[in-house]
KETORKOL-462449 format. One line per 4 residues: their letters; for each residue x, y, z of C-alpha. Coordinates in nm, 2 decimals, always signed. Layout:
<rs>
A	X/Y/Z  ...
</rs>
This chain:
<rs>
XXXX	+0.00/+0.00/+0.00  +0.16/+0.34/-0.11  +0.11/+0.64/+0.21  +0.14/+1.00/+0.20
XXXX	+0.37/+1.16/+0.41  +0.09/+1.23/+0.66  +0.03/+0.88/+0.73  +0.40/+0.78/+0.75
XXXX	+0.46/+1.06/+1.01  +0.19/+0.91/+1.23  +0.32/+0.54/+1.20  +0.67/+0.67/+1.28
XXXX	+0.50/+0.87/+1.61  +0.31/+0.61/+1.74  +0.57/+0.31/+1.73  +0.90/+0.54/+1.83
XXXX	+0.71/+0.78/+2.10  +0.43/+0.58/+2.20  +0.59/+0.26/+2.20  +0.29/+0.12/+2.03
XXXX	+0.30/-0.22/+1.89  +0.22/-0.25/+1.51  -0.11/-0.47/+1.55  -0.24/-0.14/+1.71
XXXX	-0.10/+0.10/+1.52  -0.29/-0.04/+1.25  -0.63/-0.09/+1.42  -0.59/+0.26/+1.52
XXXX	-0.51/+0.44/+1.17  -0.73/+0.17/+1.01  -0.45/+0.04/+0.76  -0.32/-0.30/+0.70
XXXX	-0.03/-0.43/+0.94  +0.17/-0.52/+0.65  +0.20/-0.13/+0.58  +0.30/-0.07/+0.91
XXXX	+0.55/-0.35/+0.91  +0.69/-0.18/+0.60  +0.71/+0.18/+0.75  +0.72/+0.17/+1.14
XXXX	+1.09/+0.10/+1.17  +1.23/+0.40/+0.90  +1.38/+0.14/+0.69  +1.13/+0.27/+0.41
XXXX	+1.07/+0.61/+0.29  +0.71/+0.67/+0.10  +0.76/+0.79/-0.28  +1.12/+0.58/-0.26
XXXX	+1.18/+0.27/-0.45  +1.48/+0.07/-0.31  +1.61/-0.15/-0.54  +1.47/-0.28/-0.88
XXXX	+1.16/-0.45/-0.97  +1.35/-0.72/-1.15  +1.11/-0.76/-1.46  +1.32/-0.76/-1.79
XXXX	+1.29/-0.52/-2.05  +1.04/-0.62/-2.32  +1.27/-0.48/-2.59  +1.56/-0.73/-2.43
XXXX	+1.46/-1.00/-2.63  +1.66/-1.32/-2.66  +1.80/-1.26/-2.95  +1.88/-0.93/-2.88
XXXX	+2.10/-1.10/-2.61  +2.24/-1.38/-2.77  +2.36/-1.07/-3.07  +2.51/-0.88/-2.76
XXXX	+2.68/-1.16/-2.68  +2.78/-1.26/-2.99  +2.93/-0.93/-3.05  +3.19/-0.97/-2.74
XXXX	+3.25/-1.27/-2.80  +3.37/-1.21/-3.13  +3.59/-0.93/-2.97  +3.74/-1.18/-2.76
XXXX	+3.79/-1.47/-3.09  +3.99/-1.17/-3.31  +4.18/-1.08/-2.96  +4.25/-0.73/-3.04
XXXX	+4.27/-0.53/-2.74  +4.19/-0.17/-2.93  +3.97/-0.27/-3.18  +3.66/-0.41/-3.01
XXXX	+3.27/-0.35/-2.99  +3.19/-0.09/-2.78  +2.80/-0.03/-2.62  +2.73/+0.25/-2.90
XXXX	+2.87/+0.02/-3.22  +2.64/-0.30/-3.02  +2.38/-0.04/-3.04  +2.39/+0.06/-3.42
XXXX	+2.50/-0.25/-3.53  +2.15/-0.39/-3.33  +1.94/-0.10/-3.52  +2.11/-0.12/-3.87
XXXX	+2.07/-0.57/-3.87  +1.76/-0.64/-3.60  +1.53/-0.35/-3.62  +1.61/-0.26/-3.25
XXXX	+1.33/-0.03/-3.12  +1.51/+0.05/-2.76  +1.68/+0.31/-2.63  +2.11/+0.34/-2.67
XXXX	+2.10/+0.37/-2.25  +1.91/+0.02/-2.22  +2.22/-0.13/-2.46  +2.46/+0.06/-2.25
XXXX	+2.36/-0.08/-1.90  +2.33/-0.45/-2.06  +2.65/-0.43/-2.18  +2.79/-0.23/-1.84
XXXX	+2.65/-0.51/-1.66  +2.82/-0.78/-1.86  +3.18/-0.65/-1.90  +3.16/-0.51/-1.52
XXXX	+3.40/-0.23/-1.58  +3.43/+0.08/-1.43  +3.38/+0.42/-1.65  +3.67/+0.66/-1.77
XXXX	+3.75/+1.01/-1.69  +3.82/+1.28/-1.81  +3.89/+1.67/-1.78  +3.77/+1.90/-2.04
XXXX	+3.97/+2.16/-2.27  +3.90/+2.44/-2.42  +4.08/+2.58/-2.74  +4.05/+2.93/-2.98
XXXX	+3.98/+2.85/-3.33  +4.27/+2.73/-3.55  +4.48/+2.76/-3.17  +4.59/+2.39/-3.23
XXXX	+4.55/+2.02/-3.36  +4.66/+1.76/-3.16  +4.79/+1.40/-3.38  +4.87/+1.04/-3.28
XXXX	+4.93/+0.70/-3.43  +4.71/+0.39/-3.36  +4.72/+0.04/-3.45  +4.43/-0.15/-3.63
XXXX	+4.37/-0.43/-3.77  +4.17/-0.53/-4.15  +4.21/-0.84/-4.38  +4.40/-0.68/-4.72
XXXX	+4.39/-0.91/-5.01  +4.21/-1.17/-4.74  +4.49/-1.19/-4.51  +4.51/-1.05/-4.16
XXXX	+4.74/-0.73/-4.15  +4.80/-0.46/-3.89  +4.79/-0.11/-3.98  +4.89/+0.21/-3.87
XXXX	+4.65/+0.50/-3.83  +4.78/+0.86/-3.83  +4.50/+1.07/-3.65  +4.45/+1.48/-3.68
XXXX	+4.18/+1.62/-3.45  +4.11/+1.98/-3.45  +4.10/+2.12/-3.09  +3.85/+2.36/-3.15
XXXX	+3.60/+2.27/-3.41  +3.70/+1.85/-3.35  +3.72/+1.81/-3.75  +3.90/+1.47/-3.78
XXXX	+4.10/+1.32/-4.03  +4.24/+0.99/-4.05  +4.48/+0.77/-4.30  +4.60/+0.44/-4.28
XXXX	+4.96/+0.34/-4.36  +5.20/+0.04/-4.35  +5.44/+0.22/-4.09  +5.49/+0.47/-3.84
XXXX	+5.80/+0.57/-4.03  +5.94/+0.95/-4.06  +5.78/+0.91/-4.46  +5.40/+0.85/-4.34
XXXX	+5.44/+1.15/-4.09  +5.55/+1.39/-4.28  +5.26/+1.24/-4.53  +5.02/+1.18/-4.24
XXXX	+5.05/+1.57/-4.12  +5.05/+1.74/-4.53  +4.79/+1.52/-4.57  +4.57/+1.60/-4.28
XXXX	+4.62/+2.00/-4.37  +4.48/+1.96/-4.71  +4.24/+1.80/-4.57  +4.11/+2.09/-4.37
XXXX	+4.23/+2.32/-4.66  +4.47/+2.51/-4.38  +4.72/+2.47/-4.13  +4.65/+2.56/-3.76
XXXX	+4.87/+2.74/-3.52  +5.02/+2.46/-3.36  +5.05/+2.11/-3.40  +5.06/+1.88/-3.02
XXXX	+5.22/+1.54/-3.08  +5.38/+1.30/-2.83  +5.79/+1.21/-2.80  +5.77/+0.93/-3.11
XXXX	+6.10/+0.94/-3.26  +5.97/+1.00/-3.64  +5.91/+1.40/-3.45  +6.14/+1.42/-3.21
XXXX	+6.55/+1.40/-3.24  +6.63/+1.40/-2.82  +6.50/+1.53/-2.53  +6.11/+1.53/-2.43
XXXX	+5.80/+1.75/-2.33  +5.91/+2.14/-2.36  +6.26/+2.03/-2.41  +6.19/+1.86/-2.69
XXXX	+6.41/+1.88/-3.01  +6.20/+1.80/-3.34  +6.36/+1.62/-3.62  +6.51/+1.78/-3.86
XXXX	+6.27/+1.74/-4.18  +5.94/+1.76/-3.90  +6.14/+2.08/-3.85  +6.18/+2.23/-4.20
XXXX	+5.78/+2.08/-4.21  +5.73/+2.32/-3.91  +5.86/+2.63/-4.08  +5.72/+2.56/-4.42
XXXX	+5.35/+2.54/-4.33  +5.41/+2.83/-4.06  +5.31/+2.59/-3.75  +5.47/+2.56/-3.41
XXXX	+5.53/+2.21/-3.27  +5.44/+2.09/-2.91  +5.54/+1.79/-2.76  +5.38/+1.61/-2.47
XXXX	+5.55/+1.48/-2.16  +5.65/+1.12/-2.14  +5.32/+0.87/-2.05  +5.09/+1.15/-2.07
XXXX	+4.83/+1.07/-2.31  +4.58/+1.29/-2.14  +4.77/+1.62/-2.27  +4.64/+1.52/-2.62
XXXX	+4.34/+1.36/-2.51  +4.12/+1.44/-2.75  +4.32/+1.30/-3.02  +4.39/+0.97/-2.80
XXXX	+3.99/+0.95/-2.77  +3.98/+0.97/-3.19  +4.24/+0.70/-3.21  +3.95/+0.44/-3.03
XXXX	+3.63/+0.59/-3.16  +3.74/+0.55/-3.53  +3.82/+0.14/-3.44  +3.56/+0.09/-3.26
XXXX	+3.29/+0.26/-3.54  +3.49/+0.22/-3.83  +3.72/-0.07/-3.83  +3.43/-0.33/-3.66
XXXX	+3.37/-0.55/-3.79  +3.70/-0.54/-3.96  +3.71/-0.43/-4.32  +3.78/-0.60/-4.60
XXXX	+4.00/-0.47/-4.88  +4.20/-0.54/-5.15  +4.46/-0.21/-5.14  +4.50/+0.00/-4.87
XXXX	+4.38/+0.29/-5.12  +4.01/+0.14/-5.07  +4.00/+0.17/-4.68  +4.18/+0.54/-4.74
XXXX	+3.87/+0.66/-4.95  +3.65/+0.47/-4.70  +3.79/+0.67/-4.44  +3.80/+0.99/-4.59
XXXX	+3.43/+0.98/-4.65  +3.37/+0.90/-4.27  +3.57/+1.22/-4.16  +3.37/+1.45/-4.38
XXXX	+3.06/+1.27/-4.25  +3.17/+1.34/-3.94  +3.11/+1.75/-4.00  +2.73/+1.65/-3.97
XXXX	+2.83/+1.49/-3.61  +2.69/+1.71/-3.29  +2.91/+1.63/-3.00  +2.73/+1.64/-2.68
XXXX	+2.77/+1.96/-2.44  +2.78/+2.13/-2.76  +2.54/+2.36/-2.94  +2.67/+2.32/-3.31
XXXX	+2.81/+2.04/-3.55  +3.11/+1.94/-3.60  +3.08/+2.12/-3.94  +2.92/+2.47/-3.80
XXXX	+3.21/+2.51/-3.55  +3.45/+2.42/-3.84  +3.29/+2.68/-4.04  +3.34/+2.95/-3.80
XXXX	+3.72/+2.82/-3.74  +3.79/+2.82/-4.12  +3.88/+3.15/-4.11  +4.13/+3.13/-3.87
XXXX	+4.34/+2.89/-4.01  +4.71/+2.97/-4.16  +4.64/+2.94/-4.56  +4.84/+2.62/-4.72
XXXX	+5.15/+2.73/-4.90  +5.19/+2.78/-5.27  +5.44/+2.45/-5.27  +5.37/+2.07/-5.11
XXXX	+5.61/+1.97/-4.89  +5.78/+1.69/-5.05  +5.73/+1.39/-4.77  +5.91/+1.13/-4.95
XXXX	+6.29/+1.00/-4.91  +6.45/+1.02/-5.25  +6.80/+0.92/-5.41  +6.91/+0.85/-5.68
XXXX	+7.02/+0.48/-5.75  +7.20/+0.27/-6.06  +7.02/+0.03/-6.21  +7.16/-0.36/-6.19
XXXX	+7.18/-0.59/-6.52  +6.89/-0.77/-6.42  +6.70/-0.38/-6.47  +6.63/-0.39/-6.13
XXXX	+6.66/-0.10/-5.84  +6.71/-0.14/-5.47  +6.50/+0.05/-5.22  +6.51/+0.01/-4.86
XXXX	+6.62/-0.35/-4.86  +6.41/-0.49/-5.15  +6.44/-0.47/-5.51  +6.19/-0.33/-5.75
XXXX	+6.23/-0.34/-6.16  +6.22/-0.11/-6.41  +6.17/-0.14/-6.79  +6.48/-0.29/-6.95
XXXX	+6.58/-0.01/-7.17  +6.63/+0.17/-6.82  +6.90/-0.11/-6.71  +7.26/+0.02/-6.62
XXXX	+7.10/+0.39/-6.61  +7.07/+0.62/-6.30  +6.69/+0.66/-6.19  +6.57/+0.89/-5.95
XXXX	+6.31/+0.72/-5.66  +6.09/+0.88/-5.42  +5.99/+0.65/-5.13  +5.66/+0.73/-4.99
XXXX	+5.47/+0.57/-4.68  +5.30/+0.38/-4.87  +5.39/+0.42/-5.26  +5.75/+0.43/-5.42
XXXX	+5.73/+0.61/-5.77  +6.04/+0.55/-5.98  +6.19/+0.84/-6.23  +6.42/+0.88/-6.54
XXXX	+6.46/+1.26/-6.64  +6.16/+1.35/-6.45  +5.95/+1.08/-6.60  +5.75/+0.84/-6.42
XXXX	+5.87/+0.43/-6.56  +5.74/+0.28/-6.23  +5.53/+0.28/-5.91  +5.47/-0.02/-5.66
XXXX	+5.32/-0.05/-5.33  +5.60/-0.02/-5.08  +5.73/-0.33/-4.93  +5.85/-0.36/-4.58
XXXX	+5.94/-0.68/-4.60  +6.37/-0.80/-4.58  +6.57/-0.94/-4.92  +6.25/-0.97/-5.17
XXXX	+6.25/-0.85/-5.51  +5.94/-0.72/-5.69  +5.87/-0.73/-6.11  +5.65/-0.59/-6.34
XXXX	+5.55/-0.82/-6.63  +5.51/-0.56/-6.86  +5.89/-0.44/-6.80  +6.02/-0.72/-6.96
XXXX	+5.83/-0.81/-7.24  +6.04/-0.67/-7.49  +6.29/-0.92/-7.35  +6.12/-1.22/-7.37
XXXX	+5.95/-1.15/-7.73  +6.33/-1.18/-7.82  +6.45/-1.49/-7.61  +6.04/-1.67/-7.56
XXXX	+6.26/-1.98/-7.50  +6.32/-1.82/-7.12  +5.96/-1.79/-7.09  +5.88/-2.07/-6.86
XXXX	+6.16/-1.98/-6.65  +6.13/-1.60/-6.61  +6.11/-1.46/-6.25  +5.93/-1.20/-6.39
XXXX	+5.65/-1.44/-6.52  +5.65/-1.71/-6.24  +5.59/-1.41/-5.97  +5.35/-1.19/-6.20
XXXX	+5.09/-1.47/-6.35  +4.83/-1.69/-6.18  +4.93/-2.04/-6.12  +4.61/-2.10/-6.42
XXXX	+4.79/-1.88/-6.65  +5.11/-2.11/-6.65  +4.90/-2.41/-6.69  +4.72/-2.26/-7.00
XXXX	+5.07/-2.21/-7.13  +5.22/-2.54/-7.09  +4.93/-2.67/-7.33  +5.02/-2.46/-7.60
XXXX	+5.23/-2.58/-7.87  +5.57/-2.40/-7.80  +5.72/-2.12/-7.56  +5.61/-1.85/-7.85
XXXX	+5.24/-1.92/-7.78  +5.32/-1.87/-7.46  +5.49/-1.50/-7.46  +5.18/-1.43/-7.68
XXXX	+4.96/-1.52/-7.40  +5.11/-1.32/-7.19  +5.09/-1.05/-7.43  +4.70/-1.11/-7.43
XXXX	+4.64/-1.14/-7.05  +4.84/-0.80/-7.05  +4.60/-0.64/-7.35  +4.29/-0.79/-7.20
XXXX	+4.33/-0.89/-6.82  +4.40/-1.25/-6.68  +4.06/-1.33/-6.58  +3.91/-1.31/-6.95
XXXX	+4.19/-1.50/-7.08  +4.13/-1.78/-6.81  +3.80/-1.74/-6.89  +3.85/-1.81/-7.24
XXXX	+4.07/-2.10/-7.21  +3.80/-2.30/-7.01  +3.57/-2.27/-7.28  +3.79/-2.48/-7.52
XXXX	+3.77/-2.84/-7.42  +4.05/-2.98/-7.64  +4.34/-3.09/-7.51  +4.58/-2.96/-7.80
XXXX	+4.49/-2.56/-7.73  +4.65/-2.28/-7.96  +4.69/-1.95/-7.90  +4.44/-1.80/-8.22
XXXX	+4.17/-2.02/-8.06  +4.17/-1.84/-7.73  +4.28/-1.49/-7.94  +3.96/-1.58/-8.18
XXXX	+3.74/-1.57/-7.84  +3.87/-1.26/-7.70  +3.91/-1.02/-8.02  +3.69/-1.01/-8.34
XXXX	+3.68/-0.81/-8.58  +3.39/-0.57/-8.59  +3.14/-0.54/-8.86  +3.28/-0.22/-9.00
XXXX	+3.64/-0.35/-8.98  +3.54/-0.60/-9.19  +3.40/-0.41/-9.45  +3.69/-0.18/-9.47
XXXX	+4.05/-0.30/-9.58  +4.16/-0.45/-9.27  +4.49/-0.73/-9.22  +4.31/-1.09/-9.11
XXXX	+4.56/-1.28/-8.94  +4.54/-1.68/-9.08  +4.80/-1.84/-8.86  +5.11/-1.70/-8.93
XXXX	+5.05/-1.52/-9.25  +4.89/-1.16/-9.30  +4.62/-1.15/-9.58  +4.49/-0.85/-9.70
XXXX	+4.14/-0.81/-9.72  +4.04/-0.66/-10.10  +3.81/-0.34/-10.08  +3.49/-0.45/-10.32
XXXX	+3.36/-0.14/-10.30  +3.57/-0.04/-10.60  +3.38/-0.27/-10.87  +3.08/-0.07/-10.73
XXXX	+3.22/+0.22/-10.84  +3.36/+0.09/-11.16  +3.02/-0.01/-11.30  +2.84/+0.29/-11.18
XXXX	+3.08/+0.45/-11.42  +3.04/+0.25/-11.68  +2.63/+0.23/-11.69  +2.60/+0.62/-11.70
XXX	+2.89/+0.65/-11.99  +2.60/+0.36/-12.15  +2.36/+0.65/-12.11
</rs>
């Protein structure tokens, strides 16, 4: 039974004061004893609910459970300690696949209650627009090309308007800083005042916190885009904090599940998208977007110089006999007319481009691995037309075709087929040429039958003077329209 005030005071009076026992009490104010059993002692206060009722949402449904706990324990099956579900991603990820109707606070206790961990803390900052940008590194992890592989992600926060912007690299080396920080300004299409970053070496040549001494290129970086640097003290994440908050809250909403890619360009774009997304973001305590405070700190921002910083380490290197140049501690090749020459490369963080005279003749994917060399099929064609007896044997070709190209080549009637093949897998892509070769169910298989299936000749070609290729020998295809013309002539000289 629920009692006013009133009544309480009256059961309180009569059993402390009056010493009253509570079969009375409740004769006397005509109310159950159960209410005064409840009440007389002070162990109850009317209008106060101690404890819970213990019924179970009705928007907690099994299998809103069981996808809870799926989720956790699928952090716990990847074992990644930074890259996990947290209560908000359980939450979305619940709306976006379930149709969850509940409310992100009923998620948040559930999964409060199941982990059992304490909340974090901590203080807040306040910046002047374009005052300062705070950056770190972070780890992730994706599948690229369907294996498992750990990244790196450089993270730029803006203090005041919290624009992000985020890029994934192979390495924390000095090149995807100096990339990682350019990048980040372009991003925001200026350059703020100062730039906070911890004691990594890639910024900082000795010394730490205020005594700091930045490297030298992070220093010419400095001077260029007109920024000053700031380093934190040593184990002090919290003097960058909200820039150690970004590092998390992109893994945890971005990188979960995790992605799937084939090059790290496709997560790049993917993430590029999220951080302008992110302008439509409204963090709480705040009054405008992400976007409206950027807006109003645009203004302020130092205005990106006429010049990019170059970010990459370049020298200039000889080429071996084998047309091959060494990077790092890999080898990558070039074309062979480039063999013996001095070429010009520019290693990036995650690209190495390859010059003769200022002209481009290359670009891989940096490796980071030890003692490896790297070909390009195309860079030694020329070769192999000559000597198609090396064919089978070819680094070049054993590391740059499918395991189904080389088995399409060893039906073919000698190693010339076979260098045209390669030829035509370069011309039209190794999956058609595959697909082309399946088609053909005889055992003895020839290179114009698969050519025949890939390239024909269409019908205006073949009613023009066009070379048809019979084997080996070039016919040349007579032009008929000439008799046309011949007896048009003749029937109006009849006339």
């Amino acid at each position: 039974m629920k009692i006013e005030v009133d009544m309480y005071e009256k059961i309180r009076y009569l059993y402390t004061q009056e010493k009253r026992s509570q079969r009375e009490i409740a004769r006397l104010l005509g109310i159950s004893r159960t209410t005064v059993r409840k009440y007389c002692d002070g162990s109850t206060l009317p209008g106060v609910r101690n404890g819970v009722s213990g019924r179970k949402s009705y928007v907690i449904t099994d299998e809103v459970l069981r996808f809870i706990e799926d989720c956790l324990l699928e952090d716990e099956s990847e074992n990644l300690k930074k890259q996990k579900h947290t209560a908000r991603r359980i939450y979305t990820r619940l709306v976006e696949e379930l149709g969850f109707s509940g409310g992100e606070s009923t998620v948040r206790r559930l999964v409060a209650q199941i982990k059992n961990k304490p909340s974090k803390a901590f203080v807040p900052l306040s910046y002047d627009p374009a005052e300062a940008a705070q950056i770190d590194w972070g780890e992730a992890t994706i599948y690229l090309n369907g294996e498992r592989t750990k990244i790196n992600l450089f993270c730029m926060r803006l203090c005041f308007s919290a624009g992000i912007f985020v890029k994934a690299y192979f390495r924390q080396n000095e090149e995807s800083f100096l990339d990682g920080n350019v990048s980040g300004f372009e991003f925001f299409n200026g350059v703020p005042k100062k730039v906070i970053f911890d004691n990594a070496k890639v910024a900082v040549k000795e010394g730490f916190g205020v005594h700091a001494k930045p490297q030298d290129r992070y220093k010419t970086l400095a001077a260029h885009y007109a920024f000053t640097t700031e380093f934190c003290n040593v184990a002090s994440g919290h003097e960058k904090g909200l820039v150690e908050g970004l590092v998390g809250w992109v893994r945890r909403n971005h990188l979960v599940p995790l992605p799937r890619v084939s090059i790290l360009d496709e997560l790049n774009g993917f993430l590029y998208e999220k951080c302008k997304l992110y302008y439509q973001h409204q963090i709480q305590g705040r009054h405008q977007t992400v976007g409206e405070m950027f807006n109003m700190e645009t203004p302020f921002l130092t205005r990106l110089p006429v010049y990019k910083f170059d970010t990459s380490r370049s020298m200039t290197v000889k080429a071996d006999q084998f047309s091959t140049i060494k990077f790092d501690y890999n080898y990558y090749s070039i074309p062979i007319e480039y063999a013996g020459k001095s070429v010009s490369v520019k290693g990036y963080g995650n690209d190495i481009y390859i010059y003769y005279q200022h002209q481009q003749i290359a670009h891989y994917t940096r490796q980071y691995v030890r003692g490896e060399t790297f070909y390009t099929l195309e860079h030694y064609m020329t070769l192999i037309e000559q000597r198609p007896r090396s064919v089978y044997n070819a680094r070049p070709v054993k590391q740059s075709v499918s395991q189904e190209i080389l088995k399409i080549g060893q039906r073919l009637n000698n190693p010339r087929e076979m260098v045209k093949l390669l030829r035509l897998c370069i011309d039209c892509g190794e999956d058609r040429v595959i697909t082309a070769a399946k088609s053909l169910s005889t055992q003895d298989l020839t290179f114009n039958q698969i050519r025949g299936l890939l390239i024909q000749p269409s019908l205006e070609e073949s009613n023009q003077t066009a070379t048809v290729i019979q084997g080996e020998i070039s016919v040349k295809r007579p032009n008929l329209n000439r008799y046309d013309e011949l007896l048009e002539g003749v029937s109006k000289w009849v006339q």
